[in-house]
TILOMI-759537 format. One record per residue (C-alpha): residue number from 0; residue in three letters; x, z, y. Coordinates in Angstrom, 3 decimals. Layout:
n, res, east, up, north
NUM, ala, X, Z, Y
...
END
This chain:
n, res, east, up, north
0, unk, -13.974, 11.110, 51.373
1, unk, -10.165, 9.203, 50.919
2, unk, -8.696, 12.873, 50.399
3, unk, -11.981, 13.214, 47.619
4, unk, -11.039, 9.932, 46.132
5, unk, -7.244, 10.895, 45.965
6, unk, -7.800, 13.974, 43.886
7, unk, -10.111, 12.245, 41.195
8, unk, -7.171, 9.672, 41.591
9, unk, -5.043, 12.443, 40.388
10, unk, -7.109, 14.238, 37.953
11, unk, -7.967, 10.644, 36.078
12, unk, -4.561, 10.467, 35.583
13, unk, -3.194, 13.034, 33.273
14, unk, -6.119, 12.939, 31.350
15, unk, -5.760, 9.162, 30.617
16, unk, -2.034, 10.286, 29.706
17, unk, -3.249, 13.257, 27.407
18, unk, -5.685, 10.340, 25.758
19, unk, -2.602, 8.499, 25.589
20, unk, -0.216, 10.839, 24.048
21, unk, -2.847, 11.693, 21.406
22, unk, -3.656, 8.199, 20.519
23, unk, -0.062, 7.485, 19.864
24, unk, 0.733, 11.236, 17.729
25, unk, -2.946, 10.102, 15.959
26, unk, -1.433, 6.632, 15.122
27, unk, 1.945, 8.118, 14.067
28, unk, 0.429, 10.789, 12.085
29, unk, -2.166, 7.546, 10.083
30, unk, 1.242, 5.374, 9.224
31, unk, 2.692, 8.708, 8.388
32, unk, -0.476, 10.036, 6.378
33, unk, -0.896, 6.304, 4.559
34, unk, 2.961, 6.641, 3.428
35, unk, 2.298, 10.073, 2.131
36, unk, -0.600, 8.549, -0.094
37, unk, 0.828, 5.092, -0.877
38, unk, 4.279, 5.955, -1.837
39, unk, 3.630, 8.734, -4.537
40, unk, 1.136, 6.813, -5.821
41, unk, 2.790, 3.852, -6.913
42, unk, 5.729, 5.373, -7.690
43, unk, 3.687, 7.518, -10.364
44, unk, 1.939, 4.004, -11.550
45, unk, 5.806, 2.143, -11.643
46, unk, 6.610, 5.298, -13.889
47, unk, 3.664, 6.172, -16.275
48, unk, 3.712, 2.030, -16.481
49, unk, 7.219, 1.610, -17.125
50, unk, 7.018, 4.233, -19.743
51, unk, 3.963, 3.464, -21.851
52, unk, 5.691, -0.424, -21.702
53, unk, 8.687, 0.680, -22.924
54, unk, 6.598, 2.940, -25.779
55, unk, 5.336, -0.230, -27.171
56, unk, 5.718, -3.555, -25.496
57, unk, 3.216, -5.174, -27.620
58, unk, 0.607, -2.830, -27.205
59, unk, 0.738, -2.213, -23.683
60, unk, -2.196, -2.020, -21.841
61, unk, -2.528, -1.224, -17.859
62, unk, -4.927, 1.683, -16.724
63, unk, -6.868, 2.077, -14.040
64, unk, -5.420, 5.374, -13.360
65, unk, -2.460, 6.887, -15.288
66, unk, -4.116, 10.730, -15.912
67, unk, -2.082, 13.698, -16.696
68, unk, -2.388, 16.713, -18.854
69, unk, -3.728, 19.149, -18.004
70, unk, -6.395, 18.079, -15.472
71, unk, -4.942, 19.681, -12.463
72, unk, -2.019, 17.615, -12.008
73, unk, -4.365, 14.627, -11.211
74, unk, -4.679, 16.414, -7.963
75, unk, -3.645, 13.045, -6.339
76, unk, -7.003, 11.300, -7.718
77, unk, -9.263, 14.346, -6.193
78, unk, -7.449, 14.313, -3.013
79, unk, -8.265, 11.229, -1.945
80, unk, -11.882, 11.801, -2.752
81, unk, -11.926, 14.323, 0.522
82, unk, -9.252, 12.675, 2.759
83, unk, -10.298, 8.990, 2.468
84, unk, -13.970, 10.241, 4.276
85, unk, -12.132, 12.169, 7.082
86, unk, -9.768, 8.983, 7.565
87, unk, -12.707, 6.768, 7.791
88, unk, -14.674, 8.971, 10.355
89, unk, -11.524, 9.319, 12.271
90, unk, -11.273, 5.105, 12.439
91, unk, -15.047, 5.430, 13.506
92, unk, -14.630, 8.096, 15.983
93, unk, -11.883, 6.169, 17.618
94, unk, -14.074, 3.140, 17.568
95, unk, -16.420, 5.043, 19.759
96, unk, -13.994, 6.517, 22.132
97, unk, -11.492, 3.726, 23.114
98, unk, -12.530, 1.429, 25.954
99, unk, -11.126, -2.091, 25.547
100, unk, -12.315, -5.395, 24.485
101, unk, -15.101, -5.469, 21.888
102, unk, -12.593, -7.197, 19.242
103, unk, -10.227, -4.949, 19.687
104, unk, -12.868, -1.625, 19.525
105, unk, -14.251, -3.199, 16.391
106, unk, -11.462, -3.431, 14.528
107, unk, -11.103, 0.459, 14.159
108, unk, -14.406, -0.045, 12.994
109, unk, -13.781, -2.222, 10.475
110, unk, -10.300, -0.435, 9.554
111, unk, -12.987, 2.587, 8.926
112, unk, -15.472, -0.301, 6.650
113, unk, -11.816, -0.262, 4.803
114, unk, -11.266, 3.088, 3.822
115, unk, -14.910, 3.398, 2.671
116, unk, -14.351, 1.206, 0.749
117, unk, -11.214, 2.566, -0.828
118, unk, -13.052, 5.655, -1.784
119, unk, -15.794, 3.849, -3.218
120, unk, -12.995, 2.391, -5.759
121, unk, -11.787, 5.879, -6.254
122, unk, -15.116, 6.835, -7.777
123, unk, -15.826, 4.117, -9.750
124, unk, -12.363, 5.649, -11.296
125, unk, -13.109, 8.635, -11.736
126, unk, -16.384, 7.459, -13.087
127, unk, -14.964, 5.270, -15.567
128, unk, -12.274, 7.675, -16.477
129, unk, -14.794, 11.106, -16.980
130, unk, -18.187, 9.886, -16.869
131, unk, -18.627, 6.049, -17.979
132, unk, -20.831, 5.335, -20.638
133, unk, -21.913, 2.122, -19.844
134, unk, -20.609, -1.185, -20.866
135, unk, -20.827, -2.305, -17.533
136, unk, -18.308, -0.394, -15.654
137, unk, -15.008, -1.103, -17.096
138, unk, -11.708, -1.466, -16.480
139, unk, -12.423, -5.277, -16.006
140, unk, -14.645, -4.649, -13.287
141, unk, -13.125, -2.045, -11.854
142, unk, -10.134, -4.084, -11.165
143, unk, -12.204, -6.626, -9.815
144, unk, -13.740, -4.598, -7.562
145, unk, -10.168, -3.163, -6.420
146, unk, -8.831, -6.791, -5.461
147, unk, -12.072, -7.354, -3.548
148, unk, -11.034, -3.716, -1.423
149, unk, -7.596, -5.252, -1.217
150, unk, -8.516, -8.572, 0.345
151, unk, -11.335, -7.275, 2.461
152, unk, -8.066, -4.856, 4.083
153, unk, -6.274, -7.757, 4.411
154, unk, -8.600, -10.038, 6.456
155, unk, -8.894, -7.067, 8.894
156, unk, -5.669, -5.879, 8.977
157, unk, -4.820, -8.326, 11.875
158, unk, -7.314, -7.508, 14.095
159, unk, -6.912, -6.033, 17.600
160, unk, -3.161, -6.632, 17.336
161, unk, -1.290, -10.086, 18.128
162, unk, 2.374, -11.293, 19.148
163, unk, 5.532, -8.894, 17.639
164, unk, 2.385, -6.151, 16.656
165, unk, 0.602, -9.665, 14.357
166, unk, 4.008, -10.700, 13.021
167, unk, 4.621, -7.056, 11.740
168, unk, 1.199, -6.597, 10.289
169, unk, 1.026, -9.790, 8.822
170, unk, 4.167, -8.831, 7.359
171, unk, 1.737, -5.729, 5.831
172, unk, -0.884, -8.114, 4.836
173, unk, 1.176, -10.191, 2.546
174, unk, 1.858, -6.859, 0.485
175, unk, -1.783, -6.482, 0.803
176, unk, -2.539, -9.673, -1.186
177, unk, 0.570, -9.072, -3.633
178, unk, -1.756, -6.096, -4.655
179, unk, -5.236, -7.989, -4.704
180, unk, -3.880, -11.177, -6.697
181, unk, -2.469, -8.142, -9.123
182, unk, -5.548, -6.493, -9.575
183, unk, -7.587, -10.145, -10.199
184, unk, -4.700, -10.773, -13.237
185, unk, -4.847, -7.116, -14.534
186, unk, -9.224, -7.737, -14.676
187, unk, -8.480, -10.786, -17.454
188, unk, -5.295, -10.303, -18.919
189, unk, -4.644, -6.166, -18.758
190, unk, -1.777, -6.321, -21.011
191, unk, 0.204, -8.610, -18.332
192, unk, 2.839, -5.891, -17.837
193, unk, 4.722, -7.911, -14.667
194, unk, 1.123, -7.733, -12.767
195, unk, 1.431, -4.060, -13.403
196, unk, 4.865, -3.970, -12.048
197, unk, 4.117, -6.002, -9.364
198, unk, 0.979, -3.910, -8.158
199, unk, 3.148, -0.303, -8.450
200, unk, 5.943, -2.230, -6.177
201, unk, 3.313, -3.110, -4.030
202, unk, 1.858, -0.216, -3.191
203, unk, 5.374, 1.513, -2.927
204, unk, 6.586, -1.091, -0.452
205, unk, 3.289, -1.096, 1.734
206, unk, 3.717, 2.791, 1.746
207, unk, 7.368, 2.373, 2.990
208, unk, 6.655, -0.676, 5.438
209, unk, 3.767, 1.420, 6.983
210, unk, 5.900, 3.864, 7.478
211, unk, 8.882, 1.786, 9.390
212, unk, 5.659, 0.268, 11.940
213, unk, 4.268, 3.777, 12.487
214, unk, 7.987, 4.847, 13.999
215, unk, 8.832, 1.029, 15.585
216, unk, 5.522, 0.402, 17.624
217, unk, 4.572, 3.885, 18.535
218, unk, 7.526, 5.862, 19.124
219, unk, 10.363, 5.888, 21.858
220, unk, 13.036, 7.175, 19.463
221, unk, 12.539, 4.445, 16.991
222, unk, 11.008, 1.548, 19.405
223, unk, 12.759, -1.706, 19.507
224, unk, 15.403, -2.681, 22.314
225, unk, 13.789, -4.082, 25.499
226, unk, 10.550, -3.205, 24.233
227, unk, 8.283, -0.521, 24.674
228, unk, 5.172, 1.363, 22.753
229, unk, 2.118, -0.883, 21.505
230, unk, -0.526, -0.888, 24.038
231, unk, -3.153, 1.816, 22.999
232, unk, -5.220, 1.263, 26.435
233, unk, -6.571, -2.289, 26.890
234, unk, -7.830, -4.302, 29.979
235, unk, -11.805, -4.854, 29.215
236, unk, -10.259, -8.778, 29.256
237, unk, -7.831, -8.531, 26.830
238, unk, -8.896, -9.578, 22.915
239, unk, -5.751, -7.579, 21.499
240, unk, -2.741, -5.153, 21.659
241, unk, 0.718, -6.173, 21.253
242, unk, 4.031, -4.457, 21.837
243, unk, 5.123, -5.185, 25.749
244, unk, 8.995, -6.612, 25.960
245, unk, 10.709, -7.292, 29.322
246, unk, 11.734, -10.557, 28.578
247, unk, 10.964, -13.133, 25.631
248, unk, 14.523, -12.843, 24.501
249, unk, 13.488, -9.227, 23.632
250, unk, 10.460, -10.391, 21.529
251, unk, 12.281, -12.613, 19.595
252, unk, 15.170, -9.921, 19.152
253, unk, 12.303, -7.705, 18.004
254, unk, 10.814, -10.196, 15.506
255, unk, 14.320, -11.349, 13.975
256, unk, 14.996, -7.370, 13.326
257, unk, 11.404, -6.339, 11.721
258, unk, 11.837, -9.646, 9.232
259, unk, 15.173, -8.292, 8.621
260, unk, 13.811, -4.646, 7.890
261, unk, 11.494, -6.189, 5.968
262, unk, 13.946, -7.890, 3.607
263, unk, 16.114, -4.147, 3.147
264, unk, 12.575, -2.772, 2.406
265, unk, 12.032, -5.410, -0.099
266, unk, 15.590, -5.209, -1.855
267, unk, 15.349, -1.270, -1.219
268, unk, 12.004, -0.879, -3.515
269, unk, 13.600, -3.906, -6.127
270, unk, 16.672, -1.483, -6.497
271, unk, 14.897, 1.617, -7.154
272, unk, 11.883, -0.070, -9.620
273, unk, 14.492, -1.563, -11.446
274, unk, 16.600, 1.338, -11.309
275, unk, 13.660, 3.242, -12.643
276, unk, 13.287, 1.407, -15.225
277, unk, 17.076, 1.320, -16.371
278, unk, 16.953, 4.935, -16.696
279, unk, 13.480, 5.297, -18.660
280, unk, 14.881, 2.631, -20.813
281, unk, 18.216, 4.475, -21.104
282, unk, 16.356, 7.740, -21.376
283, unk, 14.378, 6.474, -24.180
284, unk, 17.393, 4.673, -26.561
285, unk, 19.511, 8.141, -26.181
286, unk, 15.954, 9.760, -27.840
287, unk, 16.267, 7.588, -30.420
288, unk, 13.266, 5.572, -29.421
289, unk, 12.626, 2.139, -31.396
290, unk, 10.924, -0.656, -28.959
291, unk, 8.783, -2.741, -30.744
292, unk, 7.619, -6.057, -29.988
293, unk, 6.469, -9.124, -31.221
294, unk, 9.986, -10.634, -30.542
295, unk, 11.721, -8.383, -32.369
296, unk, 9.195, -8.261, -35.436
297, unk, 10.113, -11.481, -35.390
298, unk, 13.808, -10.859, -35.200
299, unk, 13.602, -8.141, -38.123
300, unk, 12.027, -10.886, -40.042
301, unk, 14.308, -13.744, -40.048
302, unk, 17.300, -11.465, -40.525
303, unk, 15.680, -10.296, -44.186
304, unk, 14.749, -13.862, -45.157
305, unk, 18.306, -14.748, -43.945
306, unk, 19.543, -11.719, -46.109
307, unk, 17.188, -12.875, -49.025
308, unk, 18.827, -16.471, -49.419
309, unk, 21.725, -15.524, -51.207
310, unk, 20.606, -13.494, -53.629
311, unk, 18.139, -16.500, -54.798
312, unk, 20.823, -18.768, -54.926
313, unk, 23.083, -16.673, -57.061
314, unk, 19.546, -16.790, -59.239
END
């Protein structure tokens, strides 16, 4: 019976290591897969933005989605229509696998609720963009309905996860709101060009920073100093996952360098949206381009009253 008890022993073990292996390569490949998605995405709003701004100051207007002709090369757009689903089910399939504490199980359940709800937005887009007829979804709405997605992300971003794991997705979350509060401005005033700038950075930066946690909390090559992998397997007792460090020194170490790599992320995706827009704007005065604006109507304006004067005095 002991010799029995030994082998199950044994055989219990590499699977719970294969579990474990696959858990972390499924949570490296979901930062990975979010970057992929996040990144390209705002980068294309910061540009199509930035250049329909620059176009016409005073006329600018944000969009829910900045389309492309022809059709196909809003291949983004359909894309997420399939992968969002699969992500979702794959949040709800690891909800029903893991063994842990109930909080902690039900947060890849509500992680799923997330995603769900992200591809509900993308169809009220495409909706509104192909098919709307109705006076009731517009862009107004739309928005609306995107900063309600954004905050219900945020409020269960931090779940399951706690200590250095809390401080670096809280870190996430703050993006998270950057992007609702965005979204709420764009739904009254959508010719407020700096909430369009600031959701495009947004999404850009919570595409990068997702992709920084993905390597520091689930990889060896990438993990901090004195500290090793998040969790993925949880003591029924515990609430939450956080990243183990041998001594609190270690932790602190670890939260002192994400808040720094969080400050080069932030000055990394300043540099290149302002960079971006240096260049359209450069790209656009070699063209020939005239911006026009209020401010300089006005401008134009006083300098031909100012040129008018002296001829009526010489009157």
């Amino acid at each position: 019976m002991c010799k029995c008890f030994i082998v199950r022993e044994n055989n219990k073990k590499p699977n719970r290591g294969n579990r474990t292996t696959l858990t972390y390569m499924a949570s490296v490949a979901t930062h990975f897969s979010a970057f992929l998605f996040l990144f390209p995405i705002g980068l294309h709003r910061l540009l199509s933005s930035s250049s329909l701004y620059l176009h016409n100051p005073s006329h600018f207007r944000s969009k829910l989605w900045y389309l492309s002709d022809p059709k196909w090369k809003n291949i983004d757009l359909f894309a997420l229509i399939i992968t969002l689903p699969i992500a979702s089910f794959s949040e709800f399939f690891l909800f029903l696998s893991l063994s842990g504490h109930p909080s902690y199980k039900f947060s890849f359940f509500h992680q799923s609720f997330t995603l769900l709800a992200f591809w509900v937005l993308i169809i009220l887009i495409i909706a509104y963009e192909y098919v709307a007829t109705s006076s009731f979804l517009n862009e107004s709405f739309v928005f609306v309905i995107g900063g309600v997605v954004f905050l219900v992300e945020y409020y269960v971003m931090g779940e399951g996860v706690s200590g250095l794991a809390g401080v670096v997705y809280g870190l996430f979350g703050g993006l998270t709101l950057v992007c609702a509060a965005s979204c709420f401005y764009l739904s009254v005033k959508p010719n407020a060009f700096f909430a369009e700038f600031s959701l495009s950075c947004g999404l850009v930066f919570k595409g990068t920073w997702l992709l920084q946690v993905g390597f520091s909390l689930y990889t060896d090559a990438f993990g901090l100093r004195g500290c090793q992998k998040i969790s993925s397997f949880l003591d029924p007792h515990q609430e939450s996952v956080d990243v183990k460090c041998d001594l609190d020194e270690d932790r602190l170490r670890g939260v002192a360098l994400m808040n720094l790599l969080f400050t080069v992320h932030a000055i990394v995706v300043m540099v290149l949206a302002f960079g971006l827009f240096g260049v359209l704007a450069s790209i656009r005065n070699l063209r020939g381009g005239e911006a026009r604006g209020p401010l300089l109507s006005e401008l134009e304006s006083t300098s031909n009253r100012l040129r008018a004067l002296p001829e009526i005095e010489i009157e």
